[in-house]
BADRENRO-149226 format. One record per residue (C-alpha): x, y negated, z negated; residue number from 1. Coordinates in nm, 2 decimals. Layout:
<nodes>
@X X, Y Y, Z Z, seq NUM
...
</nodes>
This chain:
<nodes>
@X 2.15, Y -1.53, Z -2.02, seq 1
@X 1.97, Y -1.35, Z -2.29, seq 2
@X 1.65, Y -1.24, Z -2.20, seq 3
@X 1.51, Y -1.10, Z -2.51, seq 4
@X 1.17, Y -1.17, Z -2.67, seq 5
@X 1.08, Y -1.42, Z -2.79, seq 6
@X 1.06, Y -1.67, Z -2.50, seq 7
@X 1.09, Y -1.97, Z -2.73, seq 8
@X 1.31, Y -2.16, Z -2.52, seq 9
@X 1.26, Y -2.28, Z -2.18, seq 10
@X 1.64, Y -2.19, Z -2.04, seq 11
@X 1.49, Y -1.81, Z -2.06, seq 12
@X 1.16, Y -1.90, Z -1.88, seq 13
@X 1.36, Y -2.08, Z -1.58, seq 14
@X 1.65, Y -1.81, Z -1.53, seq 15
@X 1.40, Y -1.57, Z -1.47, seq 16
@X 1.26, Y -1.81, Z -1.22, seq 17
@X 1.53, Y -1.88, Z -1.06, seq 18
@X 1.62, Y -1.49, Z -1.02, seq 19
@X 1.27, Y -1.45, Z -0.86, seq 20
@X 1.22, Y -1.74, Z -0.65, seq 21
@X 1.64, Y -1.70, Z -0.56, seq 22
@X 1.77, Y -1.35, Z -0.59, seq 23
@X 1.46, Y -1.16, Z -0.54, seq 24
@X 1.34, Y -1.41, Z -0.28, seq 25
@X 0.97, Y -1.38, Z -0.41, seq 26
@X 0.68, Y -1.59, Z -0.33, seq 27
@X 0.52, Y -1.84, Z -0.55, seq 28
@X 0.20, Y -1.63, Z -0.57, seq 29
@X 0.48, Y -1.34, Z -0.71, seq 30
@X 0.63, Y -1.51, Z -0.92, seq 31
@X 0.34, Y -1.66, Z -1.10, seq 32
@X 0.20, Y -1.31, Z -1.16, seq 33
@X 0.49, Y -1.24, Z -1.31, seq 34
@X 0.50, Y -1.47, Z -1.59, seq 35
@X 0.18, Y -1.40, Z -1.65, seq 36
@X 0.30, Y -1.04, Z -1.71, seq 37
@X 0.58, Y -1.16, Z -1.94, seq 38
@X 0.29, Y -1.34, Z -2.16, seq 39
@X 0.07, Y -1.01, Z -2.17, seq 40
@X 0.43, Y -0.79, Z -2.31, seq 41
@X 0.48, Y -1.09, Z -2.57, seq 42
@X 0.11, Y -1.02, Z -2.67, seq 43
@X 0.10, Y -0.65, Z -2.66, seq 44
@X 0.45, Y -0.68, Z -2.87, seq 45
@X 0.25, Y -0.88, Z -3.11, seq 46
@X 0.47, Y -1.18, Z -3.08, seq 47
@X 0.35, Y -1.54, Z -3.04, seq 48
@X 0.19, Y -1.62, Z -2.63, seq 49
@X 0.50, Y -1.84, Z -2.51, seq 50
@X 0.49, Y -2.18, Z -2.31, seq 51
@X 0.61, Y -2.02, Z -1.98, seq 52
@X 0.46, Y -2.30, Z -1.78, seq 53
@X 0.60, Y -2.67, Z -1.87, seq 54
@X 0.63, Y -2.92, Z -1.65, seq 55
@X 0.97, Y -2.81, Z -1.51, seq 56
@X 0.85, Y -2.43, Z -1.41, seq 57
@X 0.54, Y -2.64, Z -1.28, seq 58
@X 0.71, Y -2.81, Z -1.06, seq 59
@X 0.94, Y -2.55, Z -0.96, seq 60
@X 0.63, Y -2.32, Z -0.86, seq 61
@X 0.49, Y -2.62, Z -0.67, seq 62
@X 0.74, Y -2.72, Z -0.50, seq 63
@X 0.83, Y -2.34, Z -0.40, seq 64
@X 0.49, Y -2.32, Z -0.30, seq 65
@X 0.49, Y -2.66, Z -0.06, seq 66
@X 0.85, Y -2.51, Z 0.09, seq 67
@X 0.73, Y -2.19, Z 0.18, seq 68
@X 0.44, Y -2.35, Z 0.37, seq 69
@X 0.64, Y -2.59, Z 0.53, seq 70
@X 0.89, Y -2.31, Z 0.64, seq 71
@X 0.58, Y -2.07, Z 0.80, seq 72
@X 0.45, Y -2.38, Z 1.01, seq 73
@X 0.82, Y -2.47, Z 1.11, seq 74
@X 0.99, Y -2.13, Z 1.18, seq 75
@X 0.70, Y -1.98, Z 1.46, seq 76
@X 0.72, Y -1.68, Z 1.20, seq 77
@X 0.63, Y -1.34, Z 1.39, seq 78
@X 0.31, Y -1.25, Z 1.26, seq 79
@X 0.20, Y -0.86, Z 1.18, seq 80
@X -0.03, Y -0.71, Z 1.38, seq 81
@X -0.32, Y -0.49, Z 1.26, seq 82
@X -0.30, Y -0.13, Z 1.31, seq 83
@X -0.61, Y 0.00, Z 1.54, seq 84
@X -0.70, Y 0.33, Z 1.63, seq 85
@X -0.58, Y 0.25, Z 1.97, seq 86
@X -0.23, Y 0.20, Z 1.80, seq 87
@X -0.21, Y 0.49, Z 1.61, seq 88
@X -0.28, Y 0.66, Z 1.90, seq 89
@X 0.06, Y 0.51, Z 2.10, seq 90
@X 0.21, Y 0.56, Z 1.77, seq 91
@X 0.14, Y 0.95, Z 1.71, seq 92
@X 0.23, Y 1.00, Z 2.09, seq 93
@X 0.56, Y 0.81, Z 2.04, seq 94
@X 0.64, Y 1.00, Z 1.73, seq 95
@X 0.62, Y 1.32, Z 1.92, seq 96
@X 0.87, Y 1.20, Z 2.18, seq 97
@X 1.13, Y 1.05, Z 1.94, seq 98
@X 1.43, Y 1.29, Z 1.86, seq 99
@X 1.33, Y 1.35, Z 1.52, seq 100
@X 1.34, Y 1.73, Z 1.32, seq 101
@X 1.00, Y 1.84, Z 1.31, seq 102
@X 1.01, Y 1.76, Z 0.92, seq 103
@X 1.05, Y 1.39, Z 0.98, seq 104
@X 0.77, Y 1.34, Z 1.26, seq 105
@X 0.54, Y 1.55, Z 0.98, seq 106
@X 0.64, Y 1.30, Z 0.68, seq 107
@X 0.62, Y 1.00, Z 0.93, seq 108
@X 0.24, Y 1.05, Z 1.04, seq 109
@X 0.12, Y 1.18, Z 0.68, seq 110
@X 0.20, Y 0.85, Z 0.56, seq 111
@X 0.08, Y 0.68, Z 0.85, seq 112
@X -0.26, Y 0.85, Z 0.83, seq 113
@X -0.25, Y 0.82, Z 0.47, seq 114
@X -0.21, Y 0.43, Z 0.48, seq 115
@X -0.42, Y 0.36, Z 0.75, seq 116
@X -0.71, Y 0.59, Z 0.61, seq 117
@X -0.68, Y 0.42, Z 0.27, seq 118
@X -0.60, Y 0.12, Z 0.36, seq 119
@X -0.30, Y 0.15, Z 0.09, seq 120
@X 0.02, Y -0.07, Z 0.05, seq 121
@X 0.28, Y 0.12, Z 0.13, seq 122
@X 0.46, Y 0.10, Z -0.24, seq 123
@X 0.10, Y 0.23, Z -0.39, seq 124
@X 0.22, Y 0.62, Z -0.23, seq 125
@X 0.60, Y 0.50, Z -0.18, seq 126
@X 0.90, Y 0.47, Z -0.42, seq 127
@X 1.10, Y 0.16, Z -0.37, seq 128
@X 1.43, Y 0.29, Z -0.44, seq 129
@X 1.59, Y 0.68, Z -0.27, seq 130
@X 1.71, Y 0.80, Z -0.59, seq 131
@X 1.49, Y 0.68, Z -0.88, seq 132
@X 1.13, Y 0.64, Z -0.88, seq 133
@X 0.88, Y 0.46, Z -1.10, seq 134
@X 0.61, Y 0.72, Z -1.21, seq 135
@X 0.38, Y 0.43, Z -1.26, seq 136
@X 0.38, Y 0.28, Z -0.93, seq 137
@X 0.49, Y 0.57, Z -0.71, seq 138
@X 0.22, Y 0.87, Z -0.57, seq 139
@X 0.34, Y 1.17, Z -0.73, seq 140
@X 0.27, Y 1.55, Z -0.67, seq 141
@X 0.00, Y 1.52, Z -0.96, seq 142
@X -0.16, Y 1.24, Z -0.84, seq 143
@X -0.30, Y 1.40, Z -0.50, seq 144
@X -0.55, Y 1.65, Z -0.48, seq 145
@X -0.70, Y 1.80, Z -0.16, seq 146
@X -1.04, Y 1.95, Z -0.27, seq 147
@X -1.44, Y 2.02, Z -0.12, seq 148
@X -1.72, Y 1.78, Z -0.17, seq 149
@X -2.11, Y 1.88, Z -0.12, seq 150
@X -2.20, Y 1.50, Z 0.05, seq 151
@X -2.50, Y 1.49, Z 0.30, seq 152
@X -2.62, Y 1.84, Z 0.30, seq 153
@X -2.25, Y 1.95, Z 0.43, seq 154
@X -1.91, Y 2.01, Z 0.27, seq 155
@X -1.60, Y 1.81, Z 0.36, seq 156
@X -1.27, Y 1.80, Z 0.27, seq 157
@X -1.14, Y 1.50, Z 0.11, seq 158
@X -0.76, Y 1.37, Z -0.08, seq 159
@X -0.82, Y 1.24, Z -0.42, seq 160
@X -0.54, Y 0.99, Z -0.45, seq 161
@X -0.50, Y 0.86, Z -0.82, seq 162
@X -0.31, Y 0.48, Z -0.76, seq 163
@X -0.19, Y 0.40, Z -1.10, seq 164
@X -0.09, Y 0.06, Z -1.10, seq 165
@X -0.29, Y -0.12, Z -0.80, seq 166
@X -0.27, Y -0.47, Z -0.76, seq 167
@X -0.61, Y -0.62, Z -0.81, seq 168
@X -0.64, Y -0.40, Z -1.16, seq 169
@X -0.52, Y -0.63, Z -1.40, seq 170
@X -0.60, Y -0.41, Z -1.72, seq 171
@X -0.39, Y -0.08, Z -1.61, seq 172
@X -0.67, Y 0.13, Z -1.56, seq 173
@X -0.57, Y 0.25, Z -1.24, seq 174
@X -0.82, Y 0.38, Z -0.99, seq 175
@X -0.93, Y 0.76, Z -0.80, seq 176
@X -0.96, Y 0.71, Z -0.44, seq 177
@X -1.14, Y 0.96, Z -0.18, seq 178
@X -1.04, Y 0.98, Z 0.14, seq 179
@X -1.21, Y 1.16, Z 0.41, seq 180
@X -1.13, Y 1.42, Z 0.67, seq 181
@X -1.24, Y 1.31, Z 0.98, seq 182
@X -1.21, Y 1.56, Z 1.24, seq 183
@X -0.99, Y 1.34, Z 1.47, seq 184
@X -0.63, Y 1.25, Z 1.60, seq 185
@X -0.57, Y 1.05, Z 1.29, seq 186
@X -0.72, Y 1.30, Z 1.02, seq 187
@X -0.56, Y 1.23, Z 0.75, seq 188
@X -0.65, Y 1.59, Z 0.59, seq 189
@X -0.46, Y 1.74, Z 0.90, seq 190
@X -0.11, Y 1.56, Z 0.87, seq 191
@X -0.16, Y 1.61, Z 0.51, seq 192
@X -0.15, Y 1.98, Z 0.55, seq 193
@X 0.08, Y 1.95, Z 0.81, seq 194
@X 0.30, Y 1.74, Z 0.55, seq 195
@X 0.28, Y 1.97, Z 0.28, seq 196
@X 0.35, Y 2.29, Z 0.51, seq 197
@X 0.63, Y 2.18, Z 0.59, seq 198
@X 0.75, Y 2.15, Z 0.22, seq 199
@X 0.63, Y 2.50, Z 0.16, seq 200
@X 0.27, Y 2.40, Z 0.06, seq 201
@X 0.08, Y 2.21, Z -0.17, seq 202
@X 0.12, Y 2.43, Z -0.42, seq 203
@X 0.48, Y 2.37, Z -0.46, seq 204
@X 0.51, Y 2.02, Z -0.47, seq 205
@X 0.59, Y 1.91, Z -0.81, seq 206
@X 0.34, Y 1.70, Z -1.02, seq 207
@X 0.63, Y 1.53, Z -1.16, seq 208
@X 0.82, Y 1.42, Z -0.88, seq 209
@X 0.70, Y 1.21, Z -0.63, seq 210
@X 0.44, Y 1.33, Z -0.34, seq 211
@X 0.64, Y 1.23, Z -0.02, seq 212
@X 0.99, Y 1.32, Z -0.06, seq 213
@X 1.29, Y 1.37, Z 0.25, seq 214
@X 1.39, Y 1.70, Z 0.35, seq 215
@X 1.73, Y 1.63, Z 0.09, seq 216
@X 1.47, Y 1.56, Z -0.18, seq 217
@X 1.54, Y 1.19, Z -0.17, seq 218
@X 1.27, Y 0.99, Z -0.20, seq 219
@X 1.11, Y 0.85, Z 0.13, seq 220
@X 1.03, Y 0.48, Z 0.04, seq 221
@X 0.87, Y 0.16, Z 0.20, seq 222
@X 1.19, Y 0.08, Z 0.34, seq 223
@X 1.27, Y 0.42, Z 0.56, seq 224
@X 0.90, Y 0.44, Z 0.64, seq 225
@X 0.95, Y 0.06, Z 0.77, seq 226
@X 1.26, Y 0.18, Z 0.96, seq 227
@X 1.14, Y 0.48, Z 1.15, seq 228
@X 0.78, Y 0.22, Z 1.21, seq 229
@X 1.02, Y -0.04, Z 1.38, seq 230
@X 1.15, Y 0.28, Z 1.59, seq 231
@X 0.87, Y 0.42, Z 1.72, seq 232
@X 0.71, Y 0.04, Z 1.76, seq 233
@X 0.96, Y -0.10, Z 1.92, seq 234
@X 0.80, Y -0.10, Z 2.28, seq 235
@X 0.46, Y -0.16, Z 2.16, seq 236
@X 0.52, Y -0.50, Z 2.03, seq 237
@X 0.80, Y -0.63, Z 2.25, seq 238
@X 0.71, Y -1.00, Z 2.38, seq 239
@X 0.40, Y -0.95, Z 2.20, seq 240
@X 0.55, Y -1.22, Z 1.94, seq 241
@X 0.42, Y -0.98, Z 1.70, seq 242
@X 0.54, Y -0.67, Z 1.47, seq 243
@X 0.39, Y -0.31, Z 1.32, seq 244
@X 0.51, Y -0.29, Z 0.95, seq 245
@X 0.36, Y -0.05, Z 0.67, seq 246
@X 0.17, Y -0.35, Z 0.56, seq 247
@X -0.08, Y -0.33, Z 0.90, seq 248
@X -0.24, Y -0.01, Z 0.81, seq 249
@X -0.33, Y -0.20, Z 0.52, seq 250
@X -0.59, Y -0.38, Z 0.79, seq 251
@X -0.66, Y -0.10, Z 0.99, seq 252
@X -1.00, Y 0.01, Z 0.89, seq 253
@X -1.11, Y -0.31, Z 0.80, seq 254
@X -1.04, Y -0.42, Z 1.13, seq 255
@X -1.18, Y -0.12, Z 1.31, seq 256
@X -1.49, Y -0.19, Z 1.06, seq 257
@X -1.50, Y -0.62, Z 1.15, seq 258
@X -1.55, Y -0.47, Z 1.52, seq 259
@X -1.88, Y -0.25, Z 1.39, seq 260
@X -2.04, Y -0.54, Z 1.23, seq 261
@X -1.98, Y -0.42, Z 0.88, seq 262
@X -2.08, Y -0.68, Z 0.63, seq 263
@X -1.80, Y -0.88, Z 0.49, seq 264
@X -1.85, Y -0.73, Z 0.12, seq 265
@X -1.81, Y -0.38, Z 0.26, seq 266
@X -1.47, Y -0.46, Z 0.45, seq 267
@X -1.35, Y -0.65, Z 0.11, seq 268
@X -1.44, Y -0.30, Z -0.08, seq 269
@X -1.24, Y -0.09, Z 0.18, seq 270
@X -0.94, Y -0.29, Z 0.10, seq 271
@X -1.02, Y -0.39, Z -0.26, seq 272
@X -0.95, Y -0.75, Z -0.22, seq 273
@X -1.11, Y -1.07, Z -0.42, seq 274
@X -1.17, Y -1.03, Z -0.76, seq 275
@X -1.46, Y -0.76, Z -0.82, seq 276
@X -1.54, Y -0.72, Z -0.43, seq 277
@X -1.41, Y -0.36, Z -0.42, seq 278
@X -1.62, Y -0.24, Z -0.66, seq 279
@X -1.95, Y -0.28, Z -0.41, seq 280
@X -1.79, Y -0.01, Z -0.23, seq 281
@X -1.75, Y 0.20, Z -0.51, seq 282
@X -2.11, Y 0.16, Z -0.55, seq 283
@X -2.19, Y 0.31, Z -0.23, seq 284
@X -2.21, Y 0.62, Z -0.36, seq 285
@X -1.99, Y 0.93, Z -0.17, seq 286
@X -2.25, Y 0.97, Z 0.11, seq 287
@X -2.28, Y 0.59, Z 0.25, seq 288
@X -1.88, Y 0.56, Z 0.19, seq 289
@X -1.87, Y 0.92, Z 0.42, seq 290
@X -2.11, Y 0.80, Z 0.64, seq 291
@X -1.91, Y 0.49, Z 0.69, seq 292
@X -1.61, Y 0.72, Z 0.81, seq 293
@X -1.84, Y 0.90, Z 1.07, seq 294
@X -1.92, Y 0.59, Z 1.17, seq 295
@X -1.53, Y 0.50, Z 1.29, seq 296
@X -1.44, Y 0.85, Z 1.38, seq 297
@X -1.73, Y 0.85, Z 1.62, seq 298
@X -1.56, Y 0.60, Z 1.87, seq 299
@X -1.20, Y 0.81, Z 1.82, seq 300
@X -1.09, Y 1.07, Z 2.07, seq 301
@X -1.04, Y 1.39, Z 1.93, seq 302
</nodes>
């Protein structure tokens, strides 16, 4: 089917549809977001907004939608567990034990860290494919900075992390996050250094290329990080009726914050969900947003 602008005709609009919803198996949710990202290129083009939703897309969205439902209630889906610090406590002590080279376990627990410490989705610092890369979606050697900041009277160490595409920016602004040494098991400044030692230092990664490659110089992506996850988690989960994947760091700190009383706003900005929540946490101001990490690492073992 020919798939170039204009969409004037709906046969274009519901091929792509049905290479979402069918090929790429997406959700609804997805694949709405998608048209609407087909409407903003027309636009930006300078061509005429199509009519990417008639009634037939409608319905095929709906009735998607009501399937996928359906299919969650019917099929007892295993449901992801969040990552606590008591987990990534099994899972650093697993790592260590698995019969990996040293390089691996180092690559492994700087993206665990990394995740969890950010609460990041794993294809905000990963590449989705092992020998391409999209430099607008994927963390790359220019896009992480390990640097000092004077917060509180005292100096800490912090990653700047520069996440180009995130998912709740829907202008392509892109946003700076900061993300705090700790002092603990899961110090994220640690296996960063740990990381980056391993590839010869910091100062030879290359801002072009993407941050967290394999010892070949493939890309490590969400699927090989998901792999070596299911490894290590294997016995933490069994006839638990629930799994570790990369997207339970996502929850980590929020969790570990829902258990501190942290006001709902504040966990929403941690994660940067819902609309403009996340920016009340970029209002903070470094010190509270510090202070909130102090707050965590105090309860973690050293």
């Amino acid at each position: 089917c020919d798939l170039s602008f204009p969409w004037n005709e709906p046969k274009k609009t519901i091929t792509f549809l049905a290479y979402l919803l069918l090929t790429r198996k997406v959700k609804a949710s997805t694949a709405n977001c998608q048209l609407s990202a087909v409407r903003m290129a027309h636009l930006e083009l300078g061509l005429d907004s199509p009519t990417l939703r008639d009634a037939v897309v409608k319905l095929l969205l709906k009735g998607t939608e009501h399937w996928e439902k359906v299919s969650t209630e019917l099929s007892e889906k295993v449901t992801r567990t969040p990552v606590i610090w008591e987990t990534m406590l099994a899972i650093k002590r697993i790592t260590f034990e698995v019969n990996w080279p040293l390089w691996q376990k180092d690559l492994f627990l700087a993206v665990c860290c990394l995740l969890w410490s950010g609460s990041l989705r794993v294809h905000e610092a990963l590449s989705r494919c092992l020998d391409t890369y999209d430099p607008q979606t994927t963390l790359l050697g220019r896009d992480v900075r390990l640097t000092t900041v004077k917060a509180g009277g005292s100096e800490r160490e912090i990653i700047q992390i520069t996440i180009k595409s995130p998912k709740e920016d829907r202008v392509g602004n892109g946003t700076t996050l900061e993300i705090f040494g700790n002092g603990t098991f899961l110090c994220p400044i640690k296996a960063m250094k740990h990381y980056t030692n391993s590839r010869g230092g910091l100062t030879k990664m290359k801002a072009d290329k993407p941050f967290f490659l394999q010892k070949n110089n493939k890309c490590y992506t969400g699927k090989c990080f998901n792999s070596h996850l299911s490894q290590v988690t294997a016995g933490i989960t069994d006839s638990t009726g629930s799994v570790i994947r990369s997207h339970s760091f996502r929850a980590g700190v929020p969790s570990q914050l829902a258990r501190l009383g942290v006001s709902a706003e504040v966990i929403k900005g941690v994660g940067r969900w819902s609309s403009d929540a996340y920016k009340s946490y970029c209002k903070l101001g470094i010190t509270k947003r510090m202070n909130m990490v102090d707050q965590i690492s105090k309860y973690l073992p050293k």
